[in-house]
C-alpha distance (Angstrom), angle and dihedral (degrees) to the residues before:
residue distance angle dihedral
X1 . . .
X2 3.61 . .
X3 3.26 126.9 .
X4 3.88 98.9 -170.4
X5 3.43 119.6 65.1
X6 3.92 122.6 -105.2
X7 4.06 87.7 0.1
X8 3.65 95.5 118.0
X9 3.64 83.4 -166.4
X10 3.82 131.6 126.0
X11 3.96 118.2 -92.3
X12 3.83 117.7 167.7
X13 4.10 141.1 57.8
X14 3.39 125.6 -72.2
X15 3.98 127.9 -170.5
X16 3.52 133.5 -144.2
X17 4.45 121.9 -115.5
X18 3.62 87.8 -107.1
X19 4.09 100.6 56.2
X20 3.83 91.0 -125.6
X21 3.75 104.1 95.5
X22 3.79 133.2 47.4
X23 3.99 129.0 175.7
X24 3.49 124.9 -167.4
X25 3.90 120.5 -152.1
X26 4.39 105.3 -151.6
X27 3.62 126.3 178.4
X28 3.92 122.7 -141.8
X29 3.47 123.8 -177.8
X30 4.01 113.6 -159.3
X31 3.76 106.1 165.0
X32 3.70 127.0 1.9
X33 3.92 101.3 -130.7
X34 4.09 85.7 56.3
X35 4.19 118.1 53.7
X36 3.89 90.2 132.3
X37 4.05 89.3 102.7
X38 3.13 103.8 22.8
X39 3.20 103.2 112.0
X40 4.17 138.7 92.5
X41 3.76 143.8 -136.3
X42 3.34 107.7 174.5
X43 4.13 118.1 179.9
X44 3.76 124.5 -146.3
X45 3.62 140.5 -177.9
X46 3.99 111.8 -127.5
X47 4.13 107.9 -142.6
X48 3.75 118.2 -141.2
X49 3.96 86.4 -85.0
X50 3.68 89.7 71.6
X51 3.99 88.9 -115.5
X52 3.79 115.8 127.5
X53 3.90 105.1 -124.9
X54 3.46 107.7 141.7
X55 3.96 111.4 91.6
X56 3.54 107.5 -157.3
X57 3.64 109.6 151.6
X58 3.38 151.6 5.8
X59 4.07 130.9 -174.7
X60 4.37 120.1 -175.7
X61 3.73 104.9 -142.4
X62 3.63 147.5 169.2
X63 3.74 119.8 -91.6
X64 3.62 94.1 -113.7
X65 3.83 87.9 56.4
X66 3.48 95.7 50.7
X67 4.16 88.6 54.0
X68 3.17 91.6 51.7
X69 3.89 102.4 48.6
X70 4.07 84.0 40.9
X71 3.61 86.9 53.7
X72 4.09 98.1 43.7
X73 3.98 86.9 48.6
X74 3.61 98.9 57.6
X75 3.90 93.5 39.8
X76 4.26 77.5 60.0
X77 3.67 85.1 60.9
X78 4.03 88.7 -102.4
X79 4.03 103.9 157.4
X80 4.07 128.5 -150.9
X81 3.21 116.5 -110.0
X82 3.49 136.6 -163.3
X83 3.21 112.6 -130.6
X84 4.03 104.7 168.7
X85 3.89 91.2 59.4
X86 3.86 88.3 49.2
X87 3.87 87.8 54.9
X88 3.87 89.4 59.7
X89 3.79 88.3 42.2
X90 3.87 88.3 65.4
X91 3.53 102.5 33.0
């Protein structure tokens, strides 16, 4: 799940039970004294295609915060999805 090593950390999409939400968790690292904010939740509307192309949000958090929302959205029946193989689906 994880694409930085030893982060233990969610990176990836996940969409909502309805199909009309998705949120993608991203990791950025900009200095290496300071990963406290470094992380992403960015909100997006999915249109009917199933694509997410509606930016509507995006919070900086800590990595414990973005566990924890990661964790409450799947226990709300919130899936991953993998949004980089449906890209090449559609291409």
């Amino acid at each position: 799940m994880s694409k930085v090593e030893n982060l233990d950390a969610p990176i990836g999409w996940l969409i909502d039970p309805h199909n009309k939400w998705v949120i993608h968790f991203d990791y950025k690292q900009v200095s290496n004294t300071d990963v406290s904010t470094n992380f992403t939740i960015d909100m997006w509307g999915v249109v009917q295609t199933g694509k997410p192309m509606k930016f509507n949000s995006r919070r900086k958090v800590s990595k414990e915060e973005s566990l924890k929302t990661w964790k409450q959205l799947l226990s709300s029946n919130w899936v991953e999805f993998d949004f980089e193989n449906y890209k090449t689906k559609i291409a």
